[in-house]
N, C-alpha and C positions, 0 to 999 in steps of 0.2 A: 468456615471455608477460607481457605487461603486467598491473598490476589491473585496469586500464580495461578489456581484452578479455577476462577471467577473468570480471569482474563482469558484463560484458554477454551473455554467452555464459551464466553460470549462471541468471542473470534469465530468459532466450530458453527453458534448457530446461525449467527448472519451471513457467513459461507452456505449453509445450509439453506435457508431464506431466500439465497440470491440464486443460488442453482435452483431452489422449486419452483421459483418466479420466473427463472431465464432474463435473469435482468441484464445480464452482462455475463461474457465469457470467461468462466473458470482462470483458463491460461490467461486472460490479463490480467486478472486481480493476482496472480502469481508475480506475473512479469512486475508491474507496478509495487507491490511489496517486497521485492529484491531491489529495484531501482532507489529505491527509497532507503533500506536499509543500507544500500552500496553509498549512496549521495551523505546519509550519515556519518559515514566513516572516512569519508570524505571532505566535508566540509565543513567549518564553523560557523556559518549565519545558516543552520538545517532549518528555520521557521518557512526562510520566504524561498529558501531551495525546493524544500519537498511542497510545498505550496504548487510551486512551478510544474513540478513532475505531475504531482495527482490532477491539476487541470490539464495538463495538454503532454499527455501519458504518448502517446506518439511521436514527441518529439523528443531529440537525443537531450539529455544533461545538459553538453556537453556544448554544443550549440547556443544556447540562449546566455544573455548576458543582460 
């Protein structure tokens, strides 16, 4: 098996896990996985950027310093 189909498959089930569980709403793990990938392309220190984002996923990027 490839990584590529490992990583998409593991991504698919924990998505999956999280919707049978209701752990959390679908549309923020979207929102929060765009913010992330946006903040990547974005910025050069992504460790303690995206750090920021996935703890306090309501608050803007853009904001916090």
């Amino acid at each position: 098996m490839k990584w590529n189909d490992s990583t998409k498959w593991s991504g698919r089930k924990l998505i999956l896990e999280i919707y049978l569980n209701h752990e959390i709403d679908i549309h923020m793990i979207g929102v929060r996985i765009i913010q992330c990938h946006l903040e990547l392309l974005r910025t050069v220190n992504t460790g303690e950027r995206l750090n920021k984002i996935w703890l306090n996923p309501l608050k803007h990027p853009s904001k916090d310093s």
